[in-house]
C-alpha positions in Angstrom: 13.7 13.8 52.6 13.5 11.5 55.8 10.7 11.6 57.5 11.5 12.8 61.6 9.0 9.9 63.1 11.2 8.5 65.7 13.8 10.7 66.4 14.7 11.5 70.0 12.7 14.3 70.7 16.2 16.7 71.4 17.7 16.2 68.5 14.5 17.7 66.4 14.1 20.6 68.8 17.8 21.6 68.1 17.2 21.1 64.5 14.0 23.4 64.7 15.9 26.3 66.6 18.5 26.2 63.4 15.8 26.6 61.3 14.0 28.8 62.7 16.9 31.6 63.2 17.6 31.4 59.9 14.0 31.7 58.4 14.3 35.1 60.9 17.4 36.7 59.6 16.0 36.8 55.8 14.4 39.7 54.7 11.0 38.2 53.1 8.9 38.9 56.8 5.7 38.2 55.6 5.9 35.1 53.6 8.3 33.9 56.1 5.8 34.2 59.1 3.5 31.5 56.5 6.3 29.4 57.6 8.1 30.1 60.5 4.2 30.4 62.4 3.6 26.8 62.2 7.5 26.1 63.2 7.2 27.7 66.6 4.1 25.5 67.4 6.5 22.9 66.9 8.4 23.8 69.3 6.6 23.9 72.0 4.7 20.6 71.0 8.0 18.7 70.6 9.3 19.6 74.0 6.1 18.4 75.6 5.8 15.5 73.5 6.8 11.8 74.5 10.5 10.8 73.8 9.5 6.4 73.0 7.9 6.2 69.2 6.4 3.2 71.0 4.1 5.4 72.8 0.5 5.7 71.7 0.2 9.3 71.9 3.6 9.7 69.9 2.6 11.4 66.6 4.9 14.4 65.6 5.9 12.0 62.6 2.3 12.6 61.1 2.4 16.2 62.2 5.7 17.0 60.8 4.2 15.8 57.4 1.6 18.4 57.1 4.6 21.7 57.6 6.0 22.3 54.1 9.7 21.9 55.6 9.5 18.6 56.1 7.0 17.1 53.7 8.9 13.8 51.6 6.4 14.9 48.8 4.5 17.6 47.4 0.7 17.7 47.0 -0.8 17.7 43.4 -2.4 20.9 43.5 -1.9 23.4 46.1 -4.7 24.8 47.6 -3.7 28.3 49.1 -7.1 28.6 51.8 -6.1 25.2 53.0 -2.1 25.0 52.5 -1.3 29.0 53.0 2.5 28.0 53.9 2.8 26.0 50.8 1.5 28.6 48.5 3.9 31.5 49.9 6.3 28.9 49.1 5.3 29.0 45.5 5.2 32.4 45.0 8.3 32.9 46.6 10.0 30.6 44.7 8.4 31.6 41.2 8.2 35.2 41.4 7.3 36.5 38.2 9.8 39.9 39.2 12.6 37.4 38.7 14.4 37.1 35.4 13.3 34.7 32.8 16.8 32.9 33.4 16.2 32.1 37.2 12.4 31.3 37.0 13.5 28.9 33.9 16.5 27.3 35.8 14.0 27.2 38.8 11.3 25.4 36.9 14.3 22.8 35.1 15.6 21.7 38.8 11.6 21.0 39.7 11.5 19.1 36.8 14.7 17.3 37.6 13.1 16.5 41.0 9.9 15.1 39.6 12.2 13.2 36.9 14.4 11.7 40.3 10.9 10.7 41.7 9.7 9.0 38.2 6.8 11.5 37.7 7.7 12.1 34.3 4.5 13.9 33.2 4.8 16.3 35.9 9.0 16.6 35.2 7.8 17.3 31.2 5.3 20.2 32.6 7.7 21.6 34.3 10.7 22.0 31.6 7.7 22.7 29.4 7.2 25.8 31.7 10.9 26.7 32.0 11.2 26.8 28.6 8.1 28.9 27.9 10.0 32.2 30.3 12.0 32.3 26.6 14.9 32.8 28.4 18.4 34.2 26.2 20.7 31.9 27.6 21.0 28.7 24.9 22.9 26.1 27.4 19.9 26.1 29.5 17.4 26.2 26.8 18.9 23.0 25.1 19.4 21.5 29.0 15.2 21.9 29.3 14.9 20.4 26.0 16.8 17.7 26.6 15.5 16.6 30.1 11.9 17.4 28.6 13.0 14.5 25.7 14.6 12.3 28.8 10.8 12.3 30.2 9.0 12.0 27.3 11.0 9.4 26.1 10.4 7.4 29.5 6.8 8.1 28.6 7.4 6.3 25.3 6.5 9.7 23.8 9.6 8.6 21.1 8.2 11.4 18.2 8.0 14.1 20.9 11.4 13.2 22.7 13.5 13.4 18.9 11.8 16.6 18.3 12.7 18.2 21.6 16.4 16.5 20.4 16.3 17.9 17.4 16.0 21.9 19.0 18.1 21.0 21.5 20.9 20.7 19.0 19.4 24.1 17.3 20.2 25.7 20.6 23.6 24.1 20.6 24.9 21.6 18.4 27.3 20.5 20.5 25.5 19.3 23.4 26.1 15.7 23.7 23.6 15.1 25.8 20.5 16.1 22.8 22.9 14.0 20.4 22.4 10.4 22.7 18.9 11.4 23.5 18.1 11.6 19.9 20.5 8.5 18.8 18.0 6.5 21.4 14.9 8.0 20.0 16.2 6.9 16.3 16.6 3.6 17.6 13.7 2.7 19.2 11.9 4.5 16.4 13.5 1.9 14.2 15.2 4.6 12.2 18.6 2.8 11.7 20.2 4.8 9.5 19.5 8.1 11.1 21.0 6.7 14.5 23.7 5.9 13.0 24.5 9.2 11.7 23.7 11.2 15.0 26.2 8.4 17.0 28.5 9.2 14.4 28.0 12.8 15.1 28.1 12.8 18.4 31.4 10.7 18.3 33.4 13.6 16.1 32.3 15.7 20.0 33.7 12.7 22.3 35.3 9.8 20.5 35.2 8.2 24.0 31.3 8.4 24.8 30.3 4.8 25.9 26.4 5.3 25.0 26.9 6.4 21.4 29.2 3.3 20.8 26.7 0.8 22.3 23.8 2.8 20.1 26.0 2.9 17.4 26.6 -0.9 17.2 23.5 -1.8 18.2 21.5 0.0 15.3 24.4 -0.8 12.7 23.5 -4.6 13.2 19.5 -3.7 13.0 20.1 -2.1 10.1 21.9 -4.5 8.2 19.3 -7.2 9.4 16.5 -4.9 8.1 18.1 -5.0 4.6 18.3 -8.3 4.5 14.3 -8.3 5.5 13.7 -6.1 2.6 15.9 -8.4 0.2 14.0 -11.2 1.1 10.8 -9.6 0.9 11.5 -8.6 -2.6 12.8 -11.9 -3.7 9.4 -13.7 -2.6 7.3 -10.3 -3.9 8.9 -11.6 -7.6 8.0 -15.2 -6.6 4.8 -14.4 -5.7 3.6 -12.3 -8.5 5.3 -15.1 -10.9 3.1 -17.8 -9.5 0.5 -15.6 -10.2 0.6 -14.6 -13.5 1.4 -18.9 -13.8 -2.0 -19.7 -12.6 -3.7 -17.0 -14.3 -2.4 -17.8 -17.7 -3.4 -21.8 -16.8 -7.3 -20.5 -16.0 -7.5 -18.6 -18.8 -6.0 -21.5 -21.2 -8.5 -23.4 -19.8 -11.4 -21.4 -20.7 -12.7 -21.1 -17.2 -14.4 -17.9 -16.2 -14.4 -16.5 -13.4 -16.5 -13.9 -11.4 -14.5 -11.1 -10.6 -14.8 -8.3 -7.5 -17.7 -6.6 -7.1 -17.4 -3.4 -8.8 -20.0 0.3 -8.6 -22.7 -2.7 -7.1 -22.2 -4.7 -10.1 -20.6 -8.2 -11.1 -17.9 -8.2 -13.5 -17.3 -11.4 -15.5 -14.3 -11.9 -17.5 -14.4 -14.9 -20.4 -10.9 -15.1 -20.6 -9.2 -13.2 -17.3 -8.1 -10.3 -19.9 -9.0 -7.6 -17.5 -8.3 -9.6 -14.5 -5.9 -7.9 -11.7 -3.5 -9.9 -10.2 -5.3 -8.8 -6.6 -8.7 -9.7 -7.4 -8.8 -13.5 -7.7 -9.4 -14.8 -4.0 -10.8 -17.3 -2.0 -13.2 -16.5 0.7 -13.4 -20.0 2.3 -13.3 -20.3 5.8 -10.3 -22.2 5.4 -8.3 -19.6 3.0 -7.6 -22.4 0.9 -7.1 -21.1 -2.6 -6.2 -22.7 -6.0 -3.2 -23.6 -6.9 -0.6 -25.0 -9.4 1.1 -28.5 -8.8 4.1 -29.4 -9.7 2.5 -31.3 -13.0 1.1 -28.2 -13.8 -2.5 -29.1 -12.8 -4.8 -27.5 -11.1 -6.0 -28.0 -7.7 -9.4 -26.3 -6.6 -10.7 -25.3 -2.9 -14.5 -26.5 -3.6 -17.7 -27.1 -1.6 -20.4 -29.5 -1.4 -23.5 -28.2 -0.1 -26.5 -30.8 0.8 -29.6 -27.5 1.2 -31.9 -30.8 2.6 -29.9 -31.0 5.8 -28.2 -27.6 5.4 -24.4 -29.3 5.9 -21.8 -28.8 3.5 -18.3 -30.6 2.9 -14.7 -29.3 1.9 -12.2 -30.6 -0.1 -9.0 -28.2 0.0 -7.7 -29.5 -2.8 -9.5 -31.3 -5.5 -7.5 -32.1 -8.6 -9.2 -31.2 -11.9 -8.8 -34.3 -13.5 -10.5 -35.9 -10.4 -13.9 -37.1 -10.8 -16.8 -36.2 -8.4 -17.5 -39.8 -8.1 -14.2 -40.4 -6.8 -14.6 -37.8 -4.2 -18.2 -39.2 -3.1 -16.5 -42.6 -2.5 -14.5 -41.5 -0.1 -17.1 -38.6 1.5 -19.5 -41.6 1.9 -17.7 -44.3 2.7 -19.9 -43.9 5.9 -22.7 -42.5 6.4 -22.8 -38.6 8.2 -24.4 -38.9 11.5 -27.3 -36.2 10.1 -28.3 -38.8 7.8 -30.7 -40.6 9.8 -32.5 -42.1 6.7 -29.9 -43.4 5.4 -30.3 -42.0 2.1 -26.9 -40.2 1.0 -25.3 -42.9 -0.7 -22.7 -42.5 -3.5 -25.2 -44.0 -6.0 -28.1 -42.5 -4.7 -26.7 -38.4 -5.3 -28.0 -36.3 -7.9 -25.1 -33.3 -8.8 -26.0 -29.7 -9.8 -24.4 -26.7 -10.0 -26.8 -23.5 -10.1 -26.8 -20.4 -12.8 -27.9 -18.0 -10.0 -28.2 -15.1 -13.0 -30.9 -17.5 -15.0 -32.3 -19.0 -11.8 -31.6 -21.7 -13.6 -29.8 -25.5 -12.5 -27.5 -28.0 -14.2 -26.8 -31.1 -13.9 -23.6 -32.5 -12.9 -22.4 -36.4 -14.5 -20.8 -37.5 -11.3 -18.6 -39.5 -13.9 -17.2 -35.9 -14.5 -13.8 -34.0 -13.6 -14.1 -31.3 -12.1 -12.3 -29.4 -15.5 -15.3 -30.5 -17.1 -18.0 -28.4 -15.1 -15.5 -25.7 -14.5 -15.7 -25.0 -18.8 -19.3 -25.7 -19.2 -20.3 -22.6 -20.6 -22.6 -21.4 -17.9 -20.4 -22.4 -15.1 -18.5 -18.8 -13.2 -16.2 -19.6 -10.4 -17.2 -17.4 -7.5 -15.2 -15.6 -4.5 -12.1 -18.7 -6.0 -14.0 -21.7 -4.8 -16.2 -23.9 -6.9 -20.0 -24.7 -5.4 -21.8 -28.2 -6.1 -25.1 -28.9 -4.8 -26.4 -32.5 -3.9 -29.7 -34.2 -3.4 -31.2 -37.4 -3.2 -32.7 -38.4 -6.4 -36.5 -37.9 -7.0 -36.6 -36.8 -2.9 -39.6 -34.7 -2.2 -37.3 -31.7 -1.3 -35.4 -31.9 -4.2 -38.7 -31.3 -6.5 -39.4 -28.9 -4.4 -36.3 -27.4 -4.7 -36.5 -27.9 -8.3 -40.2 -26.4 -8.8 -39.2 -23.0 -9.4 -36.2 -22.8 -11.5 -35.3 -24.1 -14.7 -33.6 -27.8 -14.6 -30.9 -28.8 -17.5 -30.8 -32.3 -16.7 -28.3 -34.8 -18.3 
């Protein structure tokens, strides 16, 4: 509705007489005073009031907003001591002495209203309360279903929108209307197949209907691109689960054990893998690196230096199990880490151990060694996928420290 601000001052007080005789000739007195009362203020307030908008003491604009005839929107909530006019309105218009059938087709076009003004929680309320008068008539019980989906579905209330479809078409199967609404809600709830069907539904009613083609090819092509997803999927699933019976069967030729997912608090340690799930050999490093096959058909380990005297630690991805640790402390040495102030972490200068933490007990590592080789010492369990070496200085006053309370299996 426009608001009046601005308009020559004649033109509203001729509009105002129309009103007004018609509010008199109808037969509702009372409820009409509520209205008509604040009407014939008007009228004697907009003939005495300035004809220029420009004029400071022009305000019938702002007046005209607080009369329930020529508000441009509706309050919230009505509150009857403070808004009188507006709650006779109400009452008027939802009369519960009317028949279910009006007051419902009175609450769908309030609903339509809030739906044109994009308040779609207020336009779902009010099909919501059409639809609870339980009126007999089934076209307008599937038309408030439908424009109740219409909002929700602008909500991105998809599940609630389908179902509201869904009894619209219980109502009346043939309303095309709950057939695209729920076509849409299919769609976007990535139910291909099922949009398909209602389009094609829908099309047996009106061959012709533009939004049922367009939803029709649209979800045909999602479909078909979703089958290829699940294709694909399966195809690397098999891959996947090949690779890893491969590298299960090449640890467990190998005689390597390994330390299994906790299970009921306590460590499980298979020699040999025979109770070993696919699922349950990972690697926790912070890198996700995990071990792997090469295309030799070696193995290739994610494994971790640690240096407890400094508290630093190294990472090698990938060390090869025919690689020896000397080979790798070449390379990790080749200058010296800046928290080595003493200069003491040379290649020739590292003692190797790997720890039994179930014996509190320590083994030494020959640095001349592959990796294979302390992987299937008999004492050695591979933990969370990723082998652990420890490194000290020799004869360093923290290692015998270190040392003093545990049991040391030296070379």
């Amino acid at each position: 509705m426009r608001s009046l601000q601005g308009v020559d001052g004649k033109l509203v007080v001729e509009a105002l007489a129309d009103v007004g005789n018609i509010l008199r000739s109808l037969d509702t007195a009372t409820c009409i005073g509520c209205i008509t009362r604040p009407l014939r203020l008007l009228f004697d307030d907009v003939r005495d009031c300035p004809k220029s908008a420009g004029d400071p003491s022009y305000s019938s604009g702002r007046e005209l907003e607080t009369i329930p005839m020529f508000m441009t929107r509706c309050p919230a909530e009505i509150d009857a001591a403070r808004q009188p006019e507006l709650a006779c309105l109400q009452s008027l218009l939802f009369d519960e002495e009317r028949s279910p059938e009006e007051l419902a087709r009175l609450y769908k076009n309030e609903g339509n209203e809030y739906f044109k003004e994009k308040d779609y929680g207020k336009a779902v309320l009010s099909y919501t309360e059409g639809l609870k008068k339980k009126c007999q008539d089934p076209e307008l019980g599937a038309v408030l279903l439908t424009n109740r989906a219409a909002a929700q579905a602008r909500l991105g209330n998809y599940r609630s929108a389908l179902n509201d479809a869904i009894q619209a078409r219980r109502l009346k199967p043939s309303h095309l209307k709950a057939i695209v609404r729920g076509a849409l809600c299919h769609l976007e709830l990535k139910n291909f197949s099922e949009a398909v069907e209602w389009c094609e539904e829908g099309l047996q009613i009106d061959p012709k209907e533009k939004k049922l083609l367009e939803v029709r090819a649209k979800a045909s092509k999602l479909k078909r691109i979703e089958e290829r997803d699940v294709r694909k999927a399966k195809v690397m699933e098999r891959k996947e689960q090949s690779r890893k019976e491969s590298l299960l069967a090449a640890i467990k030729e190998r005689n390597i054990k390994v330390v299994l997912e906790p299970s009921n608090e306590e460590e499980e340690v298979s020699d040999a893998l025979a109770e070993m799930s696919l699922d349950g050999f990972h690697s926790d490093n912070a890198l996700g690196a995990k071990v792997h096959l090469d295309a030799d058909g070696s193995l290739n380990w994610p494994v971790l230096f640690l240096y407890p005297e400094h508290e630093q630690t190294d990472f090698i991805a990938a060390f090869h199990e025919n690689t020896r640790f000397i080979d790798h402390l070449m390379v990790m040495f080749a200058e010296l880490p800046p928290w080595d102030l003493e200069r003491k972490y040379l290649p020739s200068n590292l003692e190797l151990y790997f720890e039994d933490e179930e014996r509190a007990e320590m083994h030494e590592v020959n640095p001349e060694h592959t990796l294979l080789q302390m992987l299937q010492h008999r004492r050695y369990f591979v933990k969370a996928g990723t082998p652990t070496v420890l490194a000290f200085v020799k004869r360093s006053p923290f290692s015998k420290k270190y040392f003093s309370s545990k049991k040391v299996h030296r070379l």
